[in-house]
MDTraj code that builds the backbone (N, CA, C; nanometers):
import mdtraj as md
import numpy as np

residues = "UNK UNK UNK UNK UNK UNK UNK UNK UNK UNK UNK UNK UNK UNK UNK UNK UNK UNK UNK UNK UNK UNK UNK UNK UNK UNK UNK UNK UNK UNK UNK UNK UNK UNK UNK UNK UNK UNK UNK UNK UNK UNK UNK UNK UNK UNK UNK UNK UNK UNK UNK UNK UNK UNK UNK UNK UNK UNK UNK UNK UNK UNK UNK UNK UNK UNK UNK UNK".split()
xyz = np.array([
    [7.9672, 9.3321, 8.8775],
    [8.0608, 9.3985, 8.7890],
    [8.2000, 9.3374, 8.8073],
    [8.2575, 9.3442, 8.7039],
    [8.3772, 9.2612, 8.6965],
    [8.4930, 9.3553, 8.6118],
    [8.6086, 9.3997, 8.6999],
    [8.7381, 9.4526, 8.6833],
    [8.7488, 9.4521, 8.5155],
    [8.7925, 9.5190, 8.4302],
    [8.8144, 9.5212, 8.2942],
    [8.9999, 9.5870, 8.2991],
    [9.0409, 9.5041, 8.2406],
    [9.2147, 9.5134, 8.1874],
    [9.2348, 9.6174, 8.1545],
    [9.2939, 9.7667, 8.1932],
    [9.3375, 9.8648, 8.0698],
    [9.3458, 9.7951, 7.9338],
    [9.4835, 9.7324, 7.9346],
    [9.5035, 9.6935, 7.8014],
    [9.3807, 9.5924, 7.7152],
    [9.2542, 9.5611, 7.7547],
    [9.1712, 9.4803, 7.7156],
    [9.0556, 9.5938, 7.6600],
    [9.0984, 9.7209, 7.6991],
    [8.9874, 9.8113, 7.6403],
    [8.9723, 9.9364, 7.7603],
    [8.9263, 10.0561, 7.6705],
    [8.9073, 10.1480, 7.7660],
    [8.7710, 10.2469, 7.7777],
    [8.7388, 10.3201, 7.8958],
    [8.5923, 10.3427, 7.8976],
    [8.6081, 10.5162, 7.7917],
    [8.4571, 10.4948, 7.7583],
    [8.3811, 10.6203, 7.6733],
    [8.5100, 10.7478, 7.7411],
    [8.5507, 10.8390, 7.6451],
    [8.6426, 10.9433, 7.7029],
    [8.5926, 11.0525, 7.8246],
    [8.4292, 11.0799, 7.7846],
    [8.3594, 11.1592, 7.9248],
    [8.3375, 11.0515, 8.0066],
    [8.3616, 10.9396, 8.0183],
    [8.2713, 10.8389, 8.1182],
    [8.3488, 10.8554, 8.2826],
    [8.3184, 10.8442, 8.3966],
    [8.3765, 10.8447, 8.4956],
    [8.3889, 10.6870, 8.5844],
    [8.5003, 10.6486, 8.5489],
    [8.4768, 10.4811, 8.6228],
    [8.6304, 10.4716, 8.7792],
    [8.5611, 10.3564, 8.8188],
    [8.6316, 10.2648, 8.9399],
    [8.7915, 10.2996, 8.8780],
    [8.9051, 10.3203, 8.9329],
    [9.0424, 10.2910, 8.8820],
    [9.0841, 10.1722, 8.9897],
    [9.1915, 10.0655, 8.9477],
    [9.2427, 10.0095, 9.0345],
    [9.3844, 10.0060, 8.9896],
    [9.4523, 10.0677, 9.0774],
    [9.6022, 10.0407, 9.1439],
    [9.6799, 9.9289, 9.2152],
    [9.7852, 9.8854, 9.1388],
    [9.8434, 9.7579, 9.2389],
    [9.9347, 9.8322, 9.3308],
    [9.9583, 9.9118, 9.2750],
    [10.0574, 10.0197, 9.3691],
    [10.0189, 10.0845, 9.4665],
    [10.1295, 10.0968, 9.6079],
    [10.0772, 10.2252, 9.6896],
    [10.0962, 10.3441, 9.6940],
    [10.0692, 10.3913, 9.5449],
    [10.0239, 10.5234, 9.5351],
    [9.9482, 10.5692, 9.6357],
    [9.8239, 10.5828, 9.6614],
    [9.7813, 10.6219, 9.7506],
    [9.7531, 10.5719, 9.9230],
    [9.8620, 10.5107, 9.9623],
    [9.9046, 10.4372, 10.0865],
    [9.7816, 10.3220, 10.0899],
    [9.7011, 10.2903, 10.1873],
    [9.6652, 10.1665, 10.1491],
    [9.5598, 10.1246, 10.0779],
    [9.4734, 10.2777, 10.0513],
    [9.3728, 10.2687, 9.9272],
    [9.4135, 10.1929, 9.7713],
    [9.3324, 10.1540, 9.7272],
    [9.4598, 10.1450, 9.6015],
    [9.3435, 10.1254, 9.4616],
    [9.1927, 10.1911, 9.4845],
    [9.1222, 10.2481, 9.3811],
    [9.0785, 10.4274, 9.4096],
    [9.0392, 10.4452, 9.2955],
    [8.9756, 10.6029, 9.3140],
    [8.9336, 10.6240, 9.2357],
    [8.8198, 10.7260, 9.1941],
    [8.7802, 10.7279, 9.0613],
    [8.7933, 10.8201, 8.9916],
    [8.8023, 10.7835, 8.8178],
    [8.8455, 10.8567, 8.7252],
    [8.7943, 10.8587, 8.6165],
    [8.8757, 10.8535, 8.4942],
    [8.8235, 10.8486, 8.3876],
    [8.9284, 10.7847, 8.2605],
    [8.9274, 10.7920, 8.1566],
    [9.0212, 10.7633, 8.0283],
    [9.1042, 10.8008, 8.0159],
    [9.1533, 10.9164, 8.0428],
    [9.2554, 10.9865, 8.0556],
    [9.3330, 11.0074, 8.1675],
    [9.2480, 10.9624, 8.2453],
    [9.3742, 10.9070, 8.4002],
    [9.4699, 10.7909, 8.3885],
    [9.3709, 10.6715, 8.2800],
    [9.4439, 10.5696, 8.2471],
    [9.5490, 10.5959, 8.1969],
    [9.5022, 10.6583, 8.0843],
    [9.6078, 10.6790, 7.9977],
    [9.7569, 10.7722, 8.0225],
    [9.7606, 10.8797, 8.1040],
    [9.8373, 10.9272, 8.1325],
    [9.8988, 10.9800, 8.2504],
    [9.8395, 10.8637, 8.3615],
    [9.9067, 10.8681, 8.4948],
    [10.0192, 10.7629, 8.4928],
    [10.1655, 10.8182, 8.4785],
    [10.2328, 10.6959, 8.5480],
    [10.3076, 10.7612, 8.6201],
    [10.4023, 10.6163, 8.6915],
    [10.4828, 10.5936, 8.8201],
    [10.6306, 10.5655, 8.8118],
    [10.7675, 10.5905, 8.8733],
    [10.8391, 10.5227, 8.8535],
    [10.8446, 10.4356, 8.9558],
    [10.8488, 10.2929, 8.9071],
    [10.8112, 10.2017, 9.0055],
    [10.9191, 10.0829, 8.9822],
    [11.0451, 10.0562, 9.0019],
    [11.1704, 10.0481, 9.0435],
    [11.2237, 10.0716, 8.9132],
    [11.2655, 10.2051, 8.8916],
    [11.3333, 10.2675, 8.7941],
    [11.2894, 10.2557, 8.6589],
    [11.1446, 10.1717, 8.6700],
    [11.0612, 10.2120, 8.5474],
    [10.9516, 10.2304, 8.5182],
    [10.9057, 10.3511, 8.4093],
    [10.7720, 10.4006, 8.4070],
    [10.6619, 10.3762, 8.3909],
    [10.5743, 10.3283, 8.4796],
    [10.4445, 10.2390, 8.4080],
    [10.3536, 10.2892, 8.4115],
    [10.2346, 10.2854, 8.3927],
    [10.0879, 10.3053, 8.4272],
    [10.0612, 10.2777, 8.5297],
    [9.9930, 10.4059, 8.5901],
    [9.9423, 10.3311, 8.7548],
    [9.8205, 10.2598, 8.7419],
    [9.7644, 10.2928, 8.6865],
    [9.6042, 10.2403, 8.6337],
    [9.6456, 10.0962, 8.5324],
    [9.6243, 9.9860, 8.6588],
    [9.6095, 9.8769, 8.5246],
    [9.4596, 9.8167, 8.5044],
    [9.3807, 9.8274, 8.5768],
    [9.2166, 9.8074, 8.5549],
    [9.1442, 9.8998, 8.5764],
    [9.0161, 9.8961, 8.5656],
    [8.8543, 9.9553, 8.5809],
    [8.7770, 9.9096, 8.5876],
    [8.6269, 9.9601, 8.6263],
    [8.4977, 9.9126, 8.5966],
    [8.4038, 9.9952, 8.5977],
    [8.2814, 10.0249, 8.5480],
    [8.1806, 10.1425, 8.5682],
    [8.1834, 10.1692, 8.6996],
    [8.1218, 10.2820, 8.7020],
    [8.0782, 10.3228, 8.8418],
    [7.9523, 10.2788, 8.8313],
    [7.8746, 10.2037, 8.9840],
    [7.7532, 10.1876, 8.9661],
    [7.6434, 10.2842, 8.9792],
    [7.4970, 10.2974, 8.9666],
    [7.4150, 10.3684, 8.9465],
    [7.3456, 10.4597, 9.0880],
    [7.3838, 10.5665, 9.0875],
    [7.3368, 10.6793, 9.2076],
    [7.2322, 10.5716, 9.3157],
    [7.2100, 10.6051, 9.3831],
    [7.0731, 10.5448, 9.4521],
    [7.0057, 10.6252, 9.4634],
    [6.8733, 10.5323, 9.4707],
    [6.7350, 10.6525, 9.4466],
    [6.6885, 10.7010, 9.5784],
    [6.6420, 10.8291, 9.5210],
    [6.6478, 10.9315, 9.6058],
    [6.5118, 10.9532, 9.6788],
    [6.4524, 10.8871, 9.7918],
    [6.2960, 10.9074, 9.8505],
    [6.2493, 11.0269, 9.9256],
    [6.1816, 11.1094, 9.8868],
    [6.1338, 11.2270, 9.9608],
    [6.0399, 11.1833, 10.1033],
])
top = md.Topology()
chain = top.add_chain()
for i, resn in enumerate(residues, 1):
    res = top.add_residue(resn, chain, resSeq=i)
    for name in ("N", "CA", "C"):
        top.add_atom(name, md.element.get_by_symbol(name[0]), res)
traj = md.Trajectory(xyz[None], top)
């Protein structure tokens, strides 16, 4: 899987994907996961101007299967 641009497109509005942050928003983590609307309306002031914290994504990958 390969990082996708906010500005290059954004995921399904229920979908839940990867976020990546260049910022240390969250000290030295700097993904977490979200959705479309995190993109869209999380920002930062990040030296006196407002950006998006979310500048990429990618799906989340698929549960692992579960063996009884």
């Amino acid at each position: 899987m390969k990082w996708i641009a906010a500005k290059d497109g954004l995921p399904n509005a229920s979908e839940r994907v990867l976020l990546f942050t260049p910022y240390q928003i969250f000290g030295d983590d700097h993904a977490c996961v979200g959705n479309k609307e995190s993109i869209t309306t999380c920002t930062a002031r990040i030296n006196g101007k407002l950006v998006p914290i979310f500048t990429h994504w990618m799906p989340l990958p698929p549960k692992p299967e579960q063996h009884s």
